[in-house]
N, C-alpha and C positions, 0 to 999 in steps of 0.2 A: 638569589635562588640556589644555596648551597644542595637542597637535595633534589632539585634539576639536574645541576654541571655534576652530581657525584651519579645519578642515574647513568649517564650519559658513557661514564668510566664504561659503566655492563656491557660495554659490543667491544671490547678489547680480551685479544687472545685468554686464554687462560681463567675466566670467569661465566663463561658461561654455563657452568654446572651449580655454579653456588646462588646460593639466596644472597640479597644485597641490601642489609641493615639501611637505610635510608629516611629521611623526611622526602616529601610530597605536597609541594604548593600548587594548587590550579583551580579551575573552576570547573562547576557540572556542567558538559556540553551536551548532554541529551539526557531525556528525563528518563530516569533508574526503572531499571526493571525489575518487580516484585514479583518475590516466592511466599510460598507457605511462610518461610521461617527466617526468608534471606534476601537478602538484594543487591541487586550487583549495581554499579554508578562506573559510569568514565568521565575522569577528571584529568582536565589538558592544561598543559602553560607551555608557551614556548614552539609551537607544535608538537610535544612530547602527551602520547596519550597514555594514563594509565586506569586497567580497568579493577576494581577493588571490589569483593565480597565479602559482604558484613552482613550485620546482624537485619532482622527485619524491620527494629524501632531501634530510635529513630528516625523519622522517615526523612528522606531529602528530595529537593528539588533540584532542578535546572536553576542554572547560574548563582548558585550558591558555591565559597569560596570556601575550601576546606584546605587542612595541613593533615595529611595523610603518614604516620609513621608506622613502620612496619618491615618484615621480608620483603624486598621486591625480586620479582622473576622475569626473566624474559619470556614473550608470548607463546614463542616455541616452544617454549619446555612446560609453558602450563598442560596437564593432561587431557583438560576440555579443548586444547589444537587442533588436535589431528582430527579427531570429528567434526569439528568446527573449524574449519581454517578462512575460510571466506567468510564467518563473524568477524574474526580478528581483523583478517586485509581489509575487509569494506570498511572499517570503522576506524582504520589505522590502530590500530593499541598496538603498543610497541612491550609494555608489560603490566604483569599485574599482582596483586596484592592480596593476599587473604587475610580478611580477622583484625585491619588495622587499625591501629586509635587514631581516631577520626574527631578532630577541632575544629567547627566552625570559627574563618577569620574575617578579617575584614583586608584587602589588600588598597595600597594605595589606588585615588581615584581617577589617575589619568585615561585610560578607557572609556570615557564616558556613553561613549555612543556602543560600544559592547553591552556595558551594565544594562544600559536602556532597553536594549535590544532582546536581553537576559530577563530584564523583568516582563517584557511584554510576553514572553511566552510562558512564564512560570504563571502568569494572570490567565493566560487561555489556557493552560494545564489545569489551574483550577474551575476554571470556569466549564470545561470538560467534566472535570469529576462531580461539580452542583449537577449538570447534567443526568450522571450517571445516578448518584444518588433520588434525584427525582421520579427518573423511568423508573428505579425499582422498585419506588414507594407507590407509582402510579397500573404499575403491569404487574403481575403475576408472572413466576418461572413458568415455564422459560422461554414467555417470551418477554420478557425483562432483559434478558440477556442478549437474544435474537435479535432485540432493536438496537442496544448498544453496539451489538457488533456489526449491524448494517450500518448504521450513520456514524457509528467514531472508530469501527475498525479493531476496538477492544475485544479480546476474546475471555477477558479477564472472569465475565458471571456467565459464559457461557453454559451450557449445559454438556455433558463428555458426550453421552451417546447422541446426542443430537450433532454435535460439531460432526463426530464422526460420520455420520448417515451422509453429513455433507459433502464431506472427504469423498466417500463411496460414488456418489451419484454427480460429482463433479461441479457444486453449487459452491463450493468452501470462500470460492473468489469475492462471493458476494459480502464477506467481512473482510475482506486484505484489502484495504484503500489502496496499497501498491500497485495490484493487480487487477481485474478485468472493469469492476462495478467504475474506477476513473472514468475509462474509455466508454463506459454507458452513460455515464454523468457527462462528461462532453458535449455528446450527441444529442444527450435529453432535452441539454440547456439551451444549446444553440437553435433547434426547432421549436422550445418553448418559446425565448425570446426574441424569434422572426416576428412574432404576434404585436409586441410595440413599436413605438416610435422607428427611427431608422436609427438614431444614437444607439437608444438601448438595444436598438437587436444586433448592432456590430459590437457592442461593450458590455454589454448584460452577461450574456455566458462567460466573459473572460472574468469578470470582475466576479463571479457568482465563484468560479472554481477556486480561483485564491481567497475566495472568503470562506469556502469551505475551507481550505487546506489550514487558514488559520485557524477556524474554529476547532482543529482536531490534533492542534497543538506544533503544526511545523515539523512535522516527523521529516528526516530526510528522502527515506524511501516513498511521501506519500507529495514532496515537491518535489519529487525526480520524476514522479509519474504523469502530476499536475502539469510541469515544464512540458513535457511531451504532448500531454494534451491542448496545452496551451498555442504550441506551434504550429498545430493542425486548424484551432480556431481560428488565429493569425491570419493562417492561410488564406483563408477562406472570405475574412472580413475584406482582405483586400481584393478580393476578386479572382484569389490563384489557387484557383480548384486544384489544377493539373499541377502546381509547384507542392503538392501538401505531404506527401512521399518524401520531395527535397527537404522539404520543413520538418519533418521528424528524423533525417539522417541527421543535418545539422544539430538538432537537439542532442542527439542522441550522441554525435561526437565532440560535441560542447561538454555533457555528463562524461565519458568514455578520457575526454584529455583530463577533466579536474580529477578522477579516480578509476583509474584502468582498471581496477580488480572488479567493478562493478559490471564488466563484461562475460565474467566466468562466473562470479558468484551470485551475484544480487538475481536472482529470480524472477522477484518484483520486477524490475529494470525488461527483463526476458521477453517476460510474458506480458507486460503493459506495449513493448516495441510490435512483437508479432502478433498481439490481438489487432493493433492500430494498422498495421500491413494491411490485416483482413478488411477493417472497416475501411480504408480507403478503395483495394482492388475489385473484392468480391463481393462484399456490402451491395454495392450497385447492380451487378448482375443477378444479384439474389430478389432483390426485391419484387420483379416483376410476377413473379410465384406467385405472390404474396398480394399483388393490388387487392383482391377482390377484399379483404380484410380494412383495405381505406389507408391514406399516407402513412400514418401517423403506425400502424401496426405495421404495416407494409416495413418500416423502416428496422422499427425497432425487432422485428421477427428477424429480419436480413442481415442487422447489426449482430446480433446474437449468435445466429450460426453461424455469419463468415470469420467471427472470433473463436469460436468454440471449434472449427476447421483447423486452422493458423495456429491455435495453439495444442494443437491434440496431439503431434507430434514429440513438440517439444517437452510437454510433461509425461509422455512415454519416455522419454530420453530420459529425463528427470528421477523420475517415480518410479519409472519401473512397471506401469500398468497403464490403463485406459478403461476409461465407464464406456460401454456403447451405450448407456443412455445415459452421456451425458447429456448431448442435444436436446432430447426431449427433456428431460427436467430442465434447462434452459430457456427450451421456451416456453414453458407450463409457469416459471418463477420468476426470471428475468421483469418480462415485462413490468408487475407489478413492482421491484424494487423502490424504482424513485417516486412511488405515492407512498410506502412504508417509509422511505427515508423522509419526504417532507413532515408525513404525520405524527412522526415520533421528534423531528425538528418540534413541531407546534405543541405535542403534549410537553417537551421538554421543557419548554419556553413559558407556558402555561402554569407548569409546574412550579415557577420561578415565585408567583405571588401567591396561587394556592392551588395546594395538592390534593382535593377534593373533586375543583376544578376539573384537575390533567386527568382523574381517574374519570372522569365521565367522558372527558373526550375519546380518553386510550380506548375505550368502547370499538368505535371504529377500526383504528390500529389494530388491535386484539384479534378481527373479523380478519384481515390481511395476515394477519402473522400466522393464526390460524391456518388460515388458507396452506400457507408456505411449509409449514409445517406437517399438516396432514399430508400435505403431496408427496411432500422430501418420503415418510415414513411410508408410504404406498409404493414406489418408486425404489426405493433404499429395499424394500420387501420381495423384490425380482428376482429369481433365484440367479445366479450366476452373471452379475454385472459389471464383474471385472475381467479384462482379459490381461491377467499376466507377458508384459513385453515389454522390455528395454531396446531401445532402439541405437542402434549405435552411430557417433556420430556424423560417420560417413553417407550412413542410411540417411540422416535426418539433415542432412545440408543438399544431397541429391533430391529430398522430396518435395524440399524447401524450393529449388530452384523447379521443380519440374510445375510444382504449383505457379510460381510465380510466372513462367514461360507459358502454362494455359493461358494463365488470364492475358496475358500478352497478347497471343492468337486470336482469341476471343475479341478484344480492341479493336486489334488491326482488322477481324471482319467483320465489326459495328463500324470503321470508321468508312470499309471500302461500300458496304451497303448507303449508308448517306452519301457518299461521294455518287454514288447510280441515281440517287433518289433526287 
């Protein structure tokens, strides 16, 4: 691996200003991200990550074995950095490459359970984009786009002024698989699958999540979320309600030890941890509002807001702003999500043998997406629904705690009430 060991020279005094003529052997370890005209790929050997931008065609995949010649730079000095510096640290790139001749090889095959492991996800990456291509052929913009971004997270056919209306009214989560729609898919599962057997209702939602996570290709950010949600289920199957708090710190310091930066930067990571806060603490006391709506709304109204609470802070911190109505378009949209996600699963799936088919079924879909869409633009139409505020983070660790010390108070006088009772 000569242009590994000469990489490695580049963290030695004196060279860090200069471009570093080099080969490049590794493999694609996450599936490339496409522009208009360009696309960027990170290829690793060794643990050395490096991130390359090239041309748009031709296209590459995950675990594909390229020989990379070219400038190489260190991360720091690429000018996409400093704006980006927690792309760089969360994903390790150590440097990177512009414009390089790029050879498909073949590396010897002792890895074999890598390779394996490599094709399995280049097969659900494709298997994803049969997906994508079907919804388009079966929906109409935009909500063709609308559904891909609900069920795989792709923002890729979106539509701009619609993503954005999103952004504004505080629904955007509902396409970042990282972020909140996990934490509703959890919940969804685990109360669907109470309804069978006693196996399936302890193993149904867990197996359901990881089979989503596969079907939308293994992204890391979307089994960091999955894991956390996973340990809440855990929780729960065994009987440990009140350990489920425990079960997501541990998650969460499990992710935290394999990659520290995802602390400060990963977002995803952020806002999937304190949505899940909510729906543990306040989830519960929320609900009771809500009965006359029946369990099953009861829950998911309660789930909703005590997320959208939990994280309202933190994306003041973040953003720089706050929707006051994000709540309500939450619960105007939320609930219907995971019947839009399963029926775009079925037109997708549908669409697999014939796309005549899937277009009569999307009929349905169409009637949801609709829905979701008129409202967003109703709602997005309020005059003045941002309030300009950065919260600083002093602010936002005192509100954090003063939240969490209610619900505390709140406990101990549900617990000293039963104790009378």
């Amino acid at each position: 691996m000569i242009g590994v060991a000469f990489l490695q020279t580049s963290t030695q005094p004196g060279l860090e200003d200069n471009n570093i003529a080099a080969d490049f052997r590794g493999v694609i370890v996450a599936e490339p991200v496409l522009g208009s005209n360009r696309q960027y790929i990170i290829v690793e050997e060794d643990n050395i990550r490096v991130r390359a931008n090239t041309a748009r065609y031709p296209e590459y995949s995950i675990g594909e074995e390229l020989l990379l010649t070219g400038n190489f730079l260190l991360a720091e000095q690429d000018p996409y950095y400093q704006k980006n510096k927690g792309y760089f640290l969360v994903n390790k790139i150590r440097y990177t490459v512009s414009g390089p001749n790029i050879q498909k090889i073949s590396l010897p095959g002792e890895n074999y359970l890598d390779r394996r492991w490599y094709m399995l996800r280049r097969w659900l990456v494709s298997l994803r984009k049969k997906y994508e291509e079907v919804l388009l052929k079966s929906l109409p913009q935009p909500y063709a786009g609308l559904s891909i971004g609900i069920l795989l997270g792709s923002k890729d056919y979106m539509d701009e002024e619609l993503y954005n209306i999103f952004i504004t009214i505080g629904i955007v989560h509902i396409m970042a698989l990282s972020g909140y729609n996990i934490t509703v898919i959890c919940k969804s599962l685990e109360k669907i699958t109470k309804k069978g057997s006693i196996i399936f209702s302890r193993y149904g939602a867990f197996i359901g999540i990881w089979a989503f996570v596969a079907a939308t290709g293994f992204s890391s950010s979307v089994v960091r979320a999955a894991l956390m949600g996973s340990t809440l289920l855990v929780a729960r199957m065994l009987g440990r309600q009140s350990d489920s708090f425990v079960s997501i710190l541990l998650a969460a310091a499990i992710m935290v030890g394999l990659n520290p930066y995802i602390l400060r930067y990963d977002i995803g990571f952020q806002l999937s941890f304190v949505a899940m806060v909510g729906m543990i603490f306040l989830a519960p006391k929320l609900e009771p509002f809500f009965s006359s709506l029946g369990k099953r709304f009861s829950e998911i109204f309660s789930t909703t807001i005590a997320a959208q609470i939990f994280t309202l802070p933190l994306l003041s911190y973040i953003f720089g702003r706050i929707s006051w109505v994000a709540i309500i378009a939450n619960v105007l949209i939320l609930p219907l999500i995971p019947a839009c996600m399963a029926l775009t699963f079925i037109v997708g799936s549908v669409g697999f043998t014939s796309v005549w088919l899937a277009q009569k079924v999307g009929f349905f879909l169409w009637l949801l997406l609709g829905y979701v869409v008129k409202i967003s633009k109703i709602v997005g139409s309020i005059p003045a629904i941002d309030i300009q505020y950065q919260m600083s983070w002093p602010l936002l660790l005192g509100l954090y705690l003063v939240m969490i010390e209610l619900i505390i108070l709140i406990n101990l006088r549900s617990m000293k009430k039963n104790e009378e009772n």
